[in-house]
CHARMM-style PDB file with segment names, atoms N, HN, CA, C and O in Angstrom:
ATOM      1  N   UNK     1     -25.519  23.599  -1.240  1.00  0.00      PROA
ATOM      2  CA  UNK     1     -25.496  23.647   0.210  1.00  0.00      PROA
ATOM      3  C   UNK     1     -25.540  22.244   0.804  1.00  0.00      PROA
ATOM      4  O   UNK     1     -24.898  22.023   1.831  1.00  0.00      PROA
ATOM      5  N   UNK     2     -26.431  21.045   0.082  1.00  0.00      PROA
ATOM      6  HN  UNK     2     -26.953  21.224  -0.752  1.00  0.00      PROA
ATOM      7  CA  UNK     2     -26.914  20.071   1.140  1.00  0.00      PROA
ATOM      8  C   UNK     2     -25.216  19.103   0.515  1.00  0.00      PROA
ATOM      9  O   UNK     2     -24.583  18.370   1.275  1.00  0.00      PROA
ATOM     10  N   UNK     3     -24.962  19.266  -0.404  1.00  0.00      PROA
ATOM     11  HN  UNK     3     -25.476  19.861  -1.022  1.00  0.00      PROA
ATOM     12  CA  UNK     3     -23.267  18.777  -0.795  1.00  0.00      PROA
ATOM     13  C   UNK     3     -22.435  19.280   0.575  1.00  0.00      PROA
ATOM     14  O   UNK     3     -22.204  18.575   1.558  1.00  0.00      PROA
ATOM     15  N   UNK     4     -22.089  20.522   0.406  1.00  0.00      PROA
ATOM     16  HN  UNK     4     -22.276  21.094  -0.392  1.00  0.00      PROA
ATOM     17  CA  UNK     4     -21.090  20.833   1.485  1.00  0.00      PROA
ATOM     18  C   UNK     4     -21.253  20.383   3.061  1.00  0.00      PROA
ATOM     19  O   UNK     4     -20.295  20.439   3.833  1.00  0.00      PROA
ATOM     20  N   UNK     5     -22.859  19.826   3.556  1.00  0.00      PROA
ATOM     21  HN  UNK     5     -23.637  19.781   2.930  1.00  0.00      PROA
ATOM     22  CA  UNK     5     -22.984  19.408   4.656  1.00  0.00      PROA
ATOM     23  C   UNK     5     -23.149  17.589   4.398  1.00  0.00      PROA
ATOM     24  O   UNK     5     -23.387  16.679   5.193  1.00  0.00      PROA
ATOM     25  N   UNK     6     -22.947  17.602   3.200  1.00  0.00      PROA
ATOM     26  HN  UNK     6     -22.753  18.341   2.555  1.00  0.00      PROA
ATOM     27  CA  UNK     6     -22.626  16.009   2.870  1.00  0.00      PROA
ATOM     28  C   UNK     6     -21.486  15.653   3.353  1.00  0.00      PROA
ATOM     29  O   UNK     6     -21.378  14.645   4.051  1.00  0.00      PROA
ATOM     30  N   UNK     7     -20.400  16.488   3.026  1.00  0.00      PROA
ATOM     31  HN  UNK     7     -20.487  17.307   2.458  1.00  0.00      PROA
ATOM     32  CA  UNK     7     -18.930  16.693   2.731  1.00  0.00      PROA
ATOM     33  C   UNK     7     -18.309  16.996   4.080  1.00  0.00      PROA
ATOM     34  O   UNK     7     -17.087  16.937   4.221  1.00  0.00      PROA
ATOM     35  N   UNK     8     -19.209  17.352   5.180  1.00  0.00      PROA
ATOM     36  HN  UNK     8     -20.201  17.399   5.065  1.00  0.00      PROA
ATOM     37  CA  UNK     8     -18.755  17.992   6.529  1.00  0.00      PROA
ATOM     38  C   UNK     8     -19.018  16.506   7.413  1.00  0.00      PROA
ATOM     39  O   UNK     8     -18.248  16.278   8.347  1.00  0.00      PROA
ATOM     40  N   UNK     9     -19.795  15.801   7.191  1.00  0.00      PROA
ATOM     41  HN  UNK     9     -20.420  15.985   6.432  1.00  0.00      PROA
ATOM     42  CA  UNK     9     -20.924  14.761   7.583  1.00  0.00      PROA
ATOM     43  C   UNK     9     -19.608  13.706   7.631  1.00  0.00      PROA
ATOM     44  O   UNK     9     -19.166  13.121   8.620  1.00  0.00      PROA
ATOM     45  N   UNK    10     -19.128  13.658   6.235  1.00  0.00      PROA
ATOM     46  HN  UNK    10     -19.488  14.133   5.433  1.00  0.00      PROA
ATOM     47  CA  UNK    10     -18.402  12.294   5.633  1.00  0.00      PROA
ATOM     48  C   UNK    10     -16.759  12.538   6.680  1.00  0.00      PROA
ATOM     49  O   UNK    10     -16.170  11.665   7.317  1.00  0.00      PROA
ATOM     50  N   UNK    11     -16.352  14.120   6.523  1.00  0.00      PROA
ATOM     51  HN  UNK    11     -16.830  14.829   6.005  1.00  0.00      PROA
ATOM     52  CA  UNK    11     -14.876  14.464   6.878  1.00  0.00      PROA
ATOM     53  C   UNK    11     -15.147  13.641   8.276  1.00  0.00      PROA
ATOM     54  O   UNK    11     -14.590  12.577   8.543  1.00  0.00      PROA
ATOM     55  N   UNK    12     -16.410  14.534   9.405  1.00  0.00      PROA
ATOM     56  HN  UNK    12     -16.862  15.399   9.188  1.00  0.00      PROA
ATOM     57  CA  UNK    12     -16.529  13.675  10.249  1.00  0.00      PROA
ATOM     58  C   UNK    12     -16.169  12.524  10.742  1.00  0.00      PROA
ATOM     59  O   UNK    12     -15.458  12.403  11.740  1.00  0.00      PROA
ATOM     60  N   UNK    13     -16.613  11.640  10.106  1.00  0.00      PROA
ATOM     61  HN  UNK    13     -17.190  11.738   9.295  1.00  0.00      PROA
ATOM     62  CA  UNK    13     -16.792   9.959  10.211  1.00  0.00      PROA
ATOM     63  C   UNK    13     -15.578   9.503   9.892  1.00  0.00      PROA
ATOM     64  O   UNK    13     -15.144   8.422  10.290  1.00  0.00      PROA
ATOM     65  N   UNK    14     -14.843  10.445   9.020  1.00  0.00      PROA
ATOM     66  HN  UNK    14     -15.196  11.323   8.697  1.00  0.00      PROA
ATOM     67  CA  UNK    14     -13.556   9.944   8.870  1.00  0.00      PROA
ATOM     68  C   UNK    14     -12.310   9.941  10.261  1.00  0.00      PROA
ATOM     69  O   UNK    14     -11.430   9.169  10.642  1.00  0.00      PROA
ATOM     70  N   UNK    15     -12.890  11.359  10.720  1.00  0.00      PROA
ATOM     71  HN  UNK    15     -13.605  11.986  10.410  1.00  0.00      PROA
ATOM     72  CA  UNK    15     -11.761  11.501  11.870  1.00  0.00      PROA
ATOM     73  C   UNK    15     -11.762  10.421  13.115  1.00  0.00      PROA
ATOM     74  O   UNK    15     -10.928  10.216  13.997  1.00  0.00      PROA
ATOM     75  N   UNK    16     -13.280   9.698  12.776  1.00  0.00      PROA
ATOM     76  HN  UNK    16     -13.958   9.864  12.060  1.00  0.00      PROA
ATOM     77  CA  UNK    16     -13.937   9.069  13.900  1.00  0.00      PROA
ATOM     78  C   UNK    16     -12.582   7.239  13.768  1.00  0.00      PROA
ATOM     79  O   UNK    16     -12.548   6.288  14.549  1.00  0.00      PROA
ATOM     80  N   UNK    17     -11.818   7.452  12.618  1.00  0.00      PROA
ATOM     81  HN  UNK    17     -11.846   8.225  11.984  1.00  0.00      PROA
ATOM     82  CA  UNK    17     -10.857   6.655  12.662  1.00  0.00      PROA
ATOM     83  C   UNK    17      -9.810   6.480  12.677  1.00  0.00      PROA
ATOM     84  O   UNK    17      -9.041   7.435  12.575  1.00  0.00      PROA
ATOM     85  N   UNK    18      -9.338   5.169  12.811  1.00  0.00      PROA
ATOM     86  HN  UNK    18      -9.963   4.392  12.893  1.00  0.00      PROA
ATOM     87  CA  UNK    18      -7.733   4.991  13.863  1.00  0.00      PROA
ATOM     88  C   UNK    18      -6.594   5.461  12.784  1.00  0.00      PROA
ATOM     89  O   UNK    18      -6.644   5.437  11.554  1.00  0.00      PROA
ATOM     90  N   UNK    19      -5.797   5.794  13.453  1.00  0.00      PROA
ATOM     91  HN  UNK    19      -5.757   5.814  14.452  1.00  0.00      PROA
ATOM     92  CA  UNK    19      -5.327   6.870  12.412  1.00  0.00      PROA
ATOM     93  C   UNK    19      -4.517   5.928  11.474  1.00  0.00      PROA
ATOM     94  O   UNK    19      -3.960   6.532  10.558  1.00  0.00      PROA
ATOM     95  N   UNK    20      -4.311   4.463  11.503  1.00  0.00      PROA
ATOM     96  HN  UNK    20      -4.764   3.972  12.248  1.00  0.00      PROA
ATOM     97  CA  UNK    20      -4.136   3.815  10.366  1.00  0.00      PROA
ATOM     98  C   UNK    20      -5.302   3.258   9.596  1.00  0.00      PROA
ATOM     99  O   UNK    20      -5.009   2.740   8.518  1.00  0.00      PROA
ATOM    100  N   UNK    21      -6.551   3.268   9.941  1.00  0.00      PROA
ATOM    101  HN  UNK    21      -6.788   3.688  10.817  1.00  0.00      PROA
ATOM    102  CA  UNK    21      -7.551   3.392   9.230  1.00  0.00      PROA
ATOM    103  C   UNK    21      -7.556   4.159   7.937  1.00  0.00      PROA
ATOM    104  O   UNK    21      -7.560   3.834   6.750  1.00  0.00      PROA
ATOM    105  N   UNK    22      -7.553   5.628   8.790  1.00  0.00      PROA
ATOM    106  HN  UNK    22      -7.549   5.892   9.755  1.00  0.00      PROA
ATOM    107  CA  UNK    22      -7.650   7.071   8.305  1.00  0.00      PROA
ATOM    108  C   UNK    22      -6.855   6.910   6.901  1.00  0.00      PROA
ATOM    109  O   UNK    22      -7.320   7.125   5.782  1.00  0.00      PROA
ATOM    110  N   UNK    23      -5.497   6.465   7.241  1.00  0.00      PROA
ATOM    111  HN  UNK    23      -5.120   6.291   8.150  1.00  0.00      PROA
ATOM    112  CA  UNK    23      -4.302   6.773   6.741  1.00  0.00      PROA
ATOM    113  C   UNK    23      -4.642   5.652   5.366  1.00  0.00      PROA
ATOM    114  O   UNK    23      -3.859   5.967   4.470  1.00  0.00      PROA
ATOM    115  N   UNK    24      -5.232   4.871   5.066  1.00  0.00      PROA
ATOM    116  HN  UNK    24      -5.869   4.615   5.794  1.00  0.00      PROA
ATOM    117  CA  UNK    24      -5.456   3.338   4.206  1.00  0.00      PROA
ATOM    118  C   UNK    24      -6.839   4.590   3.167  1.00  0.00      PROA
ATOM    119  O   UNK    24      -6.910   4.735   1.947  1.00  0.00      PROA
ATOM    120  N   UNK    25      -7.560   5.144   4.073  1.00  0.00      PROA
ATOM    121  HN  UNK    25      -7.501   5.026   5.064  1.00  0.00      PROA
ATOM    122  CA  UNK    25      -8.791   5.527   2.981  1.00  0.00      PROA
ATOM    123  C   UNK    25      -8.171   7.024   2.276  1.00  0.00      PROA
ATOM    124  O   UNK    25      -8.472   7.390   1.140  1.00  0.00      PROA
ATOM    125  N   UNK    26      -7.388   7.671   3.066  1.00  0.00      PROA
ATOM    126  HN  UNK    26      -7.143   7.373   3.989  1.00  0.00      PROA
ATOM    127  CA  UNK    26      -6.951   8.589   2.236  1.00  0.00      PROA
ATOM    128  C   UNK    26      -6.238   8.189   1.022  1.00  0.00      PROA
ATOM    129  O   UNK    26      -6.564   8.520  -0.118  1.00  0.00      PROA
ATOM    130  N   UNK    27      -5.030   7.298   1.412  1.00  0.00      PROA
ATOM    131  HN  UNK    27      -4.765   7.029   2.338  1.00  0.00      PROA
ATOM    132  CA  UNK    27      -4.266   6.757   0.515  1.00  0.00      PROA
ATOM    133  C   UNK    27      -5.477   6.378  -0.844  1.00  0.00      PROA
ATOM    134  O   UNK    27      -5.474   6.871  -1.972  1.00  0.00      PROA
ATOM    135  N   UNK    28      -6.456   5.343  -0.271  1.00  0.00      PROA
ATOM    136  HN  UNK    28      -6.458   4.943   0.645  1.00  0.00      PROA
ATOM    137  CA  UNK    28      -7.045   4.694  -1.404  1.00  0.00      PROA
ATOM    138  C   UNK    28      -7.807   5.557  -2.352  1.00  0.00      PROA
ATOM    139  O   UNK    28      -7.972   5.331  -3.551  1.00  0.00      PROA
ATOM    140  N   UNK    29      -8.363   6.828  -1.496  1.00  0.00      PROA
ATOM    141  HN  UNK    29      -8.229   7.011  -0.522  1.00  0.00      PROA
ATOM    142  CA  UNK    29      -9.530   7.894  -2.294  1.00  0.00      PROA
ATOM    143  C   UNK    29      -8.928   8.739  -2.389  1.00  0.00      PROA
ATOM    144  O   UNK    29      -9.611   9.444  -3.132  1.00  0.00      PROA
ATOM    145  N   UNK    30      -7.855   9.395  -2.125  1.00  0.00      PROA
ATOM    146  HN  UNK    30      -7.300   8.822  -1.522  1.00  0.00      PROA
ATOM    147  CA  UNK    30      -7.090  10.202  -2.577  1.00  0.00      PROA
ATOM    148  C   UNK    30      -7.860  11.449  -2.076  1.00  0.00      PROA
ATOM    149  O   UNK    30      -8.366  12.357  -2.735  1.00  0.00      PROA
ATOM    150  N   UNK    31      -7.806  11.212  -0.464  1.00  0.00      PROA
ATOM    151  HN  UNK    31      -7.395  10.473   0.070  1.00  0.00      PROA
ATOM    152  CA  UNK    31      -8.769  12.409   0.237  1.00  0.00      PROA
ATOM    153  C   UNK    31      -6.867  13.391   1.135  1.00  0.00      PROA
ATOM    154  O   UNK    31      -5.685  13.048   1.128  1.00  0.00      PROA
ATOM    155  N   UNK    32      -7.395  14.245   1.554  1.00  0.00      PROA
ATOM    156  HN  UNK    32      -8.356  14.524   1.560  1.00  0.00      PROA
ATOM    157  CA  UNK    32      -6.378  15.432   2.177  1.00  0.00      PROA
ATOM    158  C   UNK    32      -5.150  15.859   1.208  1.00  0.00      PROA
ATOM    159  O   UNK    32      -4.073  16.221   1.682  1.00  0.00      PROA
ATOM    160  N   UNK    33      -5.403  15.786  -0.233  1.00  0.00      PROA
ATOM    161  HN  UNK    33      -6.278  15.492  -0.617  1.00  0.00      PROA
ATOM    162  CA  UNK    33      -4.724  16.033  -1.021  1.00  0.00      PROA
ATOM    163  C   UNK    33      -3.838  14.747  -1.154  1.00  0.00      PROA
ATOM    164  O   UNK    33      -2.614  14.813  -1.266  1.00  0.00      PROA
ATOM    165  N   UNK    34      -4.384  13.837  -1.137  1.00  0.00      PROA
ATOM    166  HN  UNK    34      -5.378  13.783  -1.045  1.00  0.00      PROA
ATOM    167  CA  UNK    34      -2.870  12.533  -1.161  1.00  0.00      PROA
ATOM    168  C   UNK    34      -3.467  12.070  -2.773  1.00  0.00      PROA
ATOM    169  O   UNK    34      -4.598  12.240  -3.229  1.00  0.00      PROA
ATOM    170  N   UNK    35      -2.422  11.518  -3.335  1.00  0.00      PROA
ATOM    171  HN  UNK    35      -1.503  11.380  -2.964  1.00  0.00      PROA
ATOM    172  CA  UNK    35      -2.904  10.763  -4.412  1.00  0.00      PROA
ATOM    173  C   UNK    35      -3.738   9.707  -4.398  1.00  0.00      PROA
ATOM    174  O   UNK    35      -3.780   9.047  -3.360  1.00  0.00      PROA
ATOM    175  N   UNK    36      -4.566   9.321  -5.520  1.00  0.00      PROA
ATOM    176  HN  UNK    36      -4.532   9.857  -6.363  1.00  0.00      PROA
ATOM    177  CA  UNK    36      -5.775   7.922  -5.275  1.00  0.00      PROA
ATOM    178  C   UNK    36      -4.751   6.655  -5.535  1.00  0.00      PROA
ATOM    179  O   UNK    36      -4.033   6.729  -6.532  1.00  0.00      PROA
ATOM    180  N   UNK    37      -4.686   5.906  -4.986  1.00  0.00      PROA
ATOM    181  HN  UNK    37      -5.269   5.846  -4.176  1.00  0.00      PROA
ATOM    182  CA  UNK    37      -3.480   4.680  -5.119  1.00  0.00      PROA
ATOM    183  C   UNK    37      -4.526   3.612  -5.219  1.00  0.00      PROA
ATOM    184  O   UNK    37      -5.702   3.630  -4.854  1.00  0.00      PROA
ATOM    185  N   UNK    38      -3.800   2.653  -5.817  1.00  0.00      PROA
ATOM    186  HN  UNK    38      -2.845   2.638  -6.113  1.00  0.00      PROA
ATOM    187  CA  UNK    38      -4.435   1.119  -5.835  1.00  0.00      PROA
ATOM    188  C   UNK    38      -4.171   0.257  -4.264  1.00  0.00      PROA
ATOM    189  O   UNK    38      -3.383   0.535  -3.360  1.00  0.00      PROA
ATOM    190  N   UNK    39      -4.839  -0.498  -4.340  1.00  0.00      PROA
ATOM    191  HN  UNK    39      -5.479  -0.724  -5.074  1.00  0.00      PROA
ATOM    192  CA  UNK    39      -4.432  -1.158  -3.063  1.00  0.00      PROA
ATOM    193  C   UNK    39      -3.488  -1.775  -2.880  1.00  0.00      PROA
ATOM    194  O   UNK    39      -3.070  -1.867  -1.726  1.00  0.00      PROA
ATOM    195  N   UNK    40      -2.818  -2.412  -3.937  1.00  0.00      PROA
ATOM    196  HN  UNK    40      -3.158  -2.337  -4.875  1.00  0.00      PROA
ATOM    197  CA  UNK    40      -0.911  -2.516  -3.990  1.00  0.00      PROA
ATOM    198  C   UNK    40      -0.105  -1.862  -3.670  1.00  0.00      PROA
ATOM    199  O   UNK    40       0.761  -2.063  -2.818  1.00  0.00      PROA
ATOM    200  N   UNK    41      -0.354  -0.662  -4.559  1.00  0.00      PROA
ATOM    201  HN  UNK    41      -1.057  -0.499  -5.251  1.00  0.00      PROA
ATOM    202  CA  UNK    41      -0.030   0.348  -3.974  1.00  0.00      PROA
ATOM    203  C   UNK    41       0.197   0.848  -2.466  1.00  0.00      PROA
ATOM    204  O   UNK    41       1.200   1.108  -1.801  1.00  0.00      PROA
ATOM    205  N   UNK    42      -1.022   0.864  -2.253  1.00  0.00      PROA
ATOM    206  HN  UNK    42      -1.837   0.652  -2.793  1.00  0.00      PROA
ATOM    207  CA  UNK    42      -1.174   0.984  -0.626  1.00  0.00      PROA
ATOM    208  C   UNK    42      -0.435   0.155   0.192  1.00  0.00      PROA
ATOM    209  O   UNK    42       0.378   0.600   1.003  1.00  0.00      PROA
ATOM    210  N   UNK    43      -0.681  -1.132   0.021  1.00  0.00      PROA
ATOM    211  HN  UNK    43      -1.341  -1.493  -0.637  1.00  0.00      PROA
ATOM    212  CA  UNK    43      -0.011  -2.442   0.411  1.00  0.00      PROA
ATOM    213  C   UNK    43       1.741  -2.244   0.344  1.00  0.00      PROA
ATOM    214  O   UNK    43       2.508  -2.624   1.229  1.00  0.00      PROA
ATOM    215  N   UNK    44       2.133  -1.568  -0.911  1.00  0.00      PROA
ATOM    216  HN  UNK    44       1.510  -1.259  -1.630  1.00  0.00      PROA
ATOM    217  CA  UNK    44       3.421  -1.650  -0.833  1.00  0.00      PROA
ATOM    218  C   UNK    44       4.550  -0.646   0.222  1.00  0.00      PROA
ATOM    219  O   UNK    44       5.690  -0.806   0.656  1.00  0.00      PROA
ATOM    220  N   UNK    45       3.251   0.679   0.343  1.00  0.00      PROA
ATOM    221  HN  UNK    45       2.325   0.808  -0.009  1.00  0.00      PROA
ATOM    222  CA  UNK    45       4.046   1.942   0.984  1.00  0.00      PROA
ATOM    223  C   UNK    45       3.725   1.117   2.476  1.00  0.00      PROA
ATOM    224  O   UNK    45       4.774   1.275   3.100  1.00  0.00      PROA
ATOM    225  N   UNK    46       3.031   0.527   3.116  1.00  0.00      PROA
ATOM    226  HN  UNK    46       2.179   0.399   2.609  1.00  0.00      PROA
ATOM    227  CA  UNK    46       2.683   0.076   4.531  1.00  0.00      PROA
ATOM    228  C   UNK    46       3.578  -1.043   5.031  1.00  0.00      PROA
ATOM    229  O   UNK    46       3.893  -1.256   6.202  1.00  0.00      PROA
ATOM    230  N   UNK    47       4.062  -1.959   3.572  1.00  0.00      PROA
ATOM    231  HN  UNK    47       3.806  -1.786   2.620  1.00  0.00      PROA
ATOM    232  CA  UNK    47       4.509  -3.466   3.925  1.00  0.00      PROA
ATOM    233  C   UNK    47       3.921  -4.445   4.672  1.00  0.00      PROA
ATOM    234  O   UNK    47       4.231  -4.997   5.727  1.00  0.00      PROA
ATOM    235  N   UNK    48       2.432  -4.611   3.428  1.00  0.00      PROA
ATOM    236  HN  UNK    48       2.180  -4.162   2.571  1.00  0.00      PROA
ATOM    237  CA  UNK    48       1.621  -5.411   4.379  1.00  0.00      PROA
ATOM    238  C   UNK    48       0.738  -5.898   2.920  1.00  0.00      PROA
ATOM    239  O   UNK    48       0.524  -5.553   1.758  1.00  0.00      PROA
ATOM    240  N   UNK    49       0.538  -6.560   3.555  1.00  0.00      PROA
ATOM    241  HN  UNK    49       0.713  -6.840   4.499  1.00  0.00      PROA
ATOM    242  CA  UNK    49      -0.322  -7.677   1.539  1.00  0.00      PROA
ATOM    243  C   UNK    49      -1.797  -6.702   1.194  1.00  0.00      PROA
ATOM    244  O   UNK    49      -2.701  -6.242   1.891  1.00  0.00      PROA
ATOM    245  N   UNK    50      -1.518  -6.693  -0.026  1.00  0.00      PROA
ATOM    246  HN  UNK    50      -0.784  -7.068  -0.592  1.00  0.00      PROA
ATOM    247  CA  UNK    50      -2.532  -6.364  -0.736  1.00  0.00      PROA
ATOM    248  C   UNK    50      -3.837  -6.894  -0.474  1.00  0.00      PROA
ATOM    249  O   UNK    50      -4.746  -6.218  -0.956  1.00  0.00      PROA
ATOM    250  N   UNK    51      -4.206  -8.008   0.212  1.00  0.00      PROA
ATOM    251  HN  UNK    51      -3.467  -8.558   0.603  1.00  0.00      PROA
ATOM    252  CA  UNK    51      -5.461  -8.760   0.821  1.00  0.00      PROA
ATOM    253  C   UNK    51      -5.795  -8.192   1.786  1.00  0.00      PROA
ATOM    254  O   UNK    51      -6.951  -7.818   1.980  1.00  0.00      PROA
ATOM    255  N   UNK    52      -4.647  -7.988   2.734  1.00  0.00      PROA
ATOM    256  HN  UNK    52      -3.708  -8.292   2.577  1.00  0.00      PROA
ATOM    257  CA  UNK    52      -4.899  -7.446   3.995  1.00  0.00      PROA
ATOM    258  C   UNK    52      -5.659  -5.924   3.917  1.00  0.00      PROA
ATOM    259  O   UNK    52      -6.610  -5.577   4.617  1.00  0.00      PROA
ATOM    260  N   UNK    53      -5.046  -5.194   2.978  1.00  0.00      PROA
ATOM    261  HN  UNK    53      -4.273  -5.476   2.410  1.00  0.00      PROA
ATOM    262  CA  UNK    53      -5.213  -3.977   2.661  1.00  0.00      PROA
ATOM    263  C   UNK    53      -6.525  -4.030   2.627  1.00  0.00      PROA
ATOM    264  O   UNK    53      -7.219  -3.284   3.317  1.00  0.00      PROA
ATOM    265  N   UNK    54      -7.299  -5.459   1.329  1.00  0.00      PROA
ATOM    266  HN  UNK    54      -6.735  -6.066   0.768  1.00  0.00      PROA
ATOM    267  CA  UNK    54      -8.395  -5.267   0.991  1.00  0.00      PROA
ATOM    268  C   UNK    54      -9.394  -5.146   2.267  1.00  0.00      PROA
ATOM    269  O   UNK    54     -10.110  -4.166   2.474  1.00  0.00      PROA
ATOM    270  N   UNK    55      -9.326  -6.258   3.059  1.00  0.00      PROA
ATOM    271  HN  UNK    55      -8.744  -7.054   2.891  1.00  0.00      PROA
ATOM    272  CA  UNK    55      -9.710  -6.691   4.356  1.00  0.00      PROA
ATOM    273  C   UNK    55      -9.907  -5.319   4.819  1.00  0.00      PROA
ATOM    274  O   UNK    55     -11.040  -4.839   4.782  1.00  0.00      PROA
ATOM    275  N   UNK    56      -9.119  -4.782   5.163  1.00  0.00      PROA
ATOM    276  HN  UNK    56      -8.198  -5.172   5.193  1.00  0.00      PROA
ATOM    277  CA  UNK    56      -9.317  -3.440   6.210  1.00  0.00      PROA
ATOM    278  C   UNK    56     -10.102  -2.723   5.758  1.00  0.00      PROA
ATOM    279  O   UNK    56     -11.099  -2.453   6.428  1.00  0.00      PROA
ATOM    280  N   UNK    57      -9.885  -2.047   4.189  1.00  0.00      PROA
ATOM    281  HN  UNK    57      -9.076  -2.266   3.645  1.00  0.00      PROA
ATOM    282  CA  UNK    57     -10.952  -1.382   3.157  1.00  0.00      PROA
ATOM    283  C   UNK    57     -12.498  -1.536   3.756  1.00  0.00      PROA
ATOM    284  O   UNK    57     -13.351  -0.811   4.269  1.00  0.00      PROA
ATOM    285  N   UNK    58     -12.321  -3.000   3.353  1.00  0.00      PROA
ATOM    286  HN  UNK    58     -11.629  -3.589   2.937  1.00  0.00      PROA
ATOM    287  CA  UNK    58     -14.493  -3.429   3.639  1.00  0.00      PROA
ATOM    288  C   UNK    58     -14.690  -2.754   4.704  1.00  0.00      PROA
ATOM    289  O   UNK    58     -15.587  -1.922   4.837  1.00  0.00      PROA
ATOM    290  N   UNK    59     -13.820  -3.077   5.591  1.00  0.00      PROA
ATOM    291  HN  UNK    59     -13.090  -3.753   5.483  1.00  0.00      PROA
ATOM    292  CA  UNK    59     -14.414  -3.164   7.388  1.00  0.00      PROA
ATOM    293  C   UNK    59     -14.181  -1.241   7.535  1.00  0.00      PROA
ATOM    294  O   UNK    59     -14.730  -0.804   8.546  1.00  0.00      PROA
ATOM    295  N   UNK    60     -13.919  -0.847   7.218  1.00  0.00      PROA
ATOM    296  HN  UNK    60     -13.473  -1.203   6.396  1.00  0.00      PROA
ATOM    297  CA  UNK    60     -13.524   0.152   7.242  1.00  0.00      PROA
ATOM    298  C   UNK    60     -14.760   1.156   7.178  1.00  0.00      PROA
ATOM    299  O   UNK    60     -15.454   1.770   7.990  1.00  0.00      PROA
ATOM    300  N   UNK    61     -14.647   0.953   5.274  1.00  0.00      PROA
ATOM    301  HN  UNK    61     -14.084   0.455   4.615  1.00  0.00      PROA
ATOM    302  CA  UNK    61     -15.950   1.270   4.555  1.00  0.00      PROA
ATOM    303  C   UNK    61     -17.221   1.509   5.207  1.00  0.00      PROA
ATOM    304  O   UNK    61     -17.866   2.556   5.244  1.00  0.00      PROA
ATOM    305  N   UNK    62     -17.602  -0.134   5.948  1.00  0.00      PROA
ATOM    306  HN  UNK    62     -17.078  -0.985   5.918  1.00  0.00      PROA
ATOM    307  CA  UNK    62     -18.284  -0.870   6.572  1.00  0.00      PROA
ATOM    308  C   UNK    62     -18.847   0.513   7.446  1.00  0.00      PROA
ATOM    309  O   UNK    62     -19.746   1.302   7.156  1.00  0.00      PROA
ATOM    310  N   UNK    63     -17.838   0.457   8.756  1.00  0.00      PROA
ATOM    311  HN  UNK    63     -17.108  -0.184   8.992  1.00  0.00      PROA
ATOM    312  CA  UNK    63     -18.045   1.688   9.198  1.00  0.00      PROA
ATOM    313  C   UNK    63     -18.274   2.744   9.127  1.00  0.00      PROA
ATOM    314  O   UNK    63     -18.923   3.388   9.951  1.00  0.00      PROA
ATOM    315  N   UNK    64     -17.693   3.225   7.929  1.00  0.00      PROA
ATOM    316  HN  UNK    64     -17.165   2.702   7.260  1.00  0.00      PROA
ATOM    317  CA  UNK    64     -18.274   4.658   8.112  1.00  0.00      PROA
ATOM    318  C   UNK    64     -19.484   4.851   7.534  1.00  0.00      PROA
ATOM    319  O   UNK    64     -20.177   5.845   7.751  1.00  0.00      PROA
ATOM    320  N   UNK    65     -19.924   3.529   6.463  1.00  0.00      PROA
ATOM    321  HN  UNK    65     -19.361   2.722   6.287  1.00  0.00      PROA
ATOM    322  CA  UNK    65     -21.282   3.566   6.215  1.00  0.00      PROA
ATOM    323  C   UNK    65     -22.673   3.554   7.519  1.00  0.00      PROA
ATOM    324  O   UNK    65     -23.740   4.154   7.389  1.00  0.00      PROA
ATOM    325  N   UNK    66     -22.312   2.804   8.577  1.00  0.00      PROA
ATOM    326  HN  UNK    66     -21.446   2.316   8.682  1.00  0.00      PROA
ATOM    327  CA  UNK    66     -22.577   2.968   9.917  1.00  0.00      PROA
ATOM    328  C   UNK    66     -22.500   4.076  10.451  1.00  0.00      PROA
ATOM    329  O   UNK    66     -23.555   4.538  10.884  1.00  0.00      PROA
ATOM    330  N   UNK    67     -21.349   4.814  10.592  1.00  0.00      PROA
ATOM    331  HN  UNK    67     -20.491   4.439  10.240  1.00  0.00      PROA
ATOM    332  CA  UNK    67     -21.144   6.059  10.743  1.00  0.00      PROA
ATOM    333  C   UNK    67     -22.746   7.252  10.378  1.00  0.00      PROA
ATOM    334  O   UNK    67     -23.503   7.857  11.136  1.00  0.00      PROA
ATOM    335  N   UNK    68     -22.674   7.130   8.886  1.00  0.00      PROA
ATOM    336  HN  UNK    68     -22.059   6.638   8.270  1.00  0.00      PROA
ATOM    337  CA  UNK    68     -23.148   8.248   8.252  1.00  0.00      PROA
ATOM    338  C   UNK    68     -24.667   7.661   8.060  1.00  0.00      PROA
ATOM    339  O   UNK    68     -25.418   8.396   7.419  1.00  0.00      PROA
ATOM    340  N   UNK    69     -25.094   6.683   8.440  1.00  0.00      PROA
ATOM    341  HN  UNK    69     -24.483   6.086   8.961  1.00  0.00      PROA
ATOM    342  CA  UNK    69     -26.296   5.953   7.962  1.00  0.00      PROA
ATOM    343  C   UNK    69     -27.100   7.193   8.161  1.00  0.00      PROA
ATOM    344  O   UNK    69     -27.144   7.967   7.205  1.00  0.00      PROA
ATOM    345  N   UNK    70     -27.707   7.486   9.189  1.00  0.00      PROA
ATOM    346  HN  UNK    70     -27.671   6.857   9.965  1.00  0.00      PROA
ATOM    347  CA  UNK    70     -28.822   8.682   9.656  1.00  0.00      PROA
ATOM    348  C   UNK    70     -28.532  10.030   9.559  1.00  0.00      PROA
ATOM    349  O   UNK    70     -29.401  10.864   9.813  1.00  0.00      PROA
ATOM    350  N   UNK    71     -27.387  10.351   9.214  1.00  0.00      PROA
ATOM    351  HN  UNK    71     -26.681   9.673   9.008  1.00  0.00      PROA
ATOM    352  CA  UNK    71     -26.788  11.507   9.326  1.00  0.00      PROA
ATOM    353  C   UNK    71     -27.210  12.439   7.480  1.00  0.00      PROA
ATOM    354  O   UNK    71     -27.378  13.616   7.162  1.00  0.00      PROA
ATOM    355  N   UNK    72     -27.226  11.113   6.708  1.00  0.00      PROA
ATOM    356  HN  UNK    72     -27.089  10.157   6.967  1.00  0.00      PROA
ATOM    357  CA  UNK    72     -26.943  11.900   5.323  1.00  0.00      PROA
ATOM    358  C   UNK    72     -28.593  11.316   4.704  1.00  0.00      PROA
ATOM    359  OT1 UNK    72     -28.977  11.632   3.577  1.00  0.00      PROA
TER     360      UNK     72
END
């Protein structure tokens, strides 16, 4: 039970981002059924550097760890 309201908690925090945010963490975690890709990967389907990719990742991350701090 306290999983599936883990899991409701996290979907949350996700929607709470820009939908190229969104679109970088699915790609990377292989969340809404997408495959788990490397960040080259990622980098290559967007046309945008693999650094940059990384960059966004942290800050990203960053957030939704903010996001979910009190929640989980």
């Amino acid at each position: 039970m306290e999983d599936d309201e883990e899991k409701k908690i996290i979907t949350r925090a996700i929607e709470t981002l820009s939908p190229r945010e969104r679109e970088i963490i699915e790609m990377r975690f292989g969340l809404g059924g997408k495959k788990e890709l490397t960040q080259k990967e990622v980098a290559d389907r967007l046309g945008i550097s693999q650094s940059y990719i990384s960059r966004l990742e942290k800050k990203t991350i960053e957030r939704l760890k903010d996001e979910i701090a009190d929640k989980i």
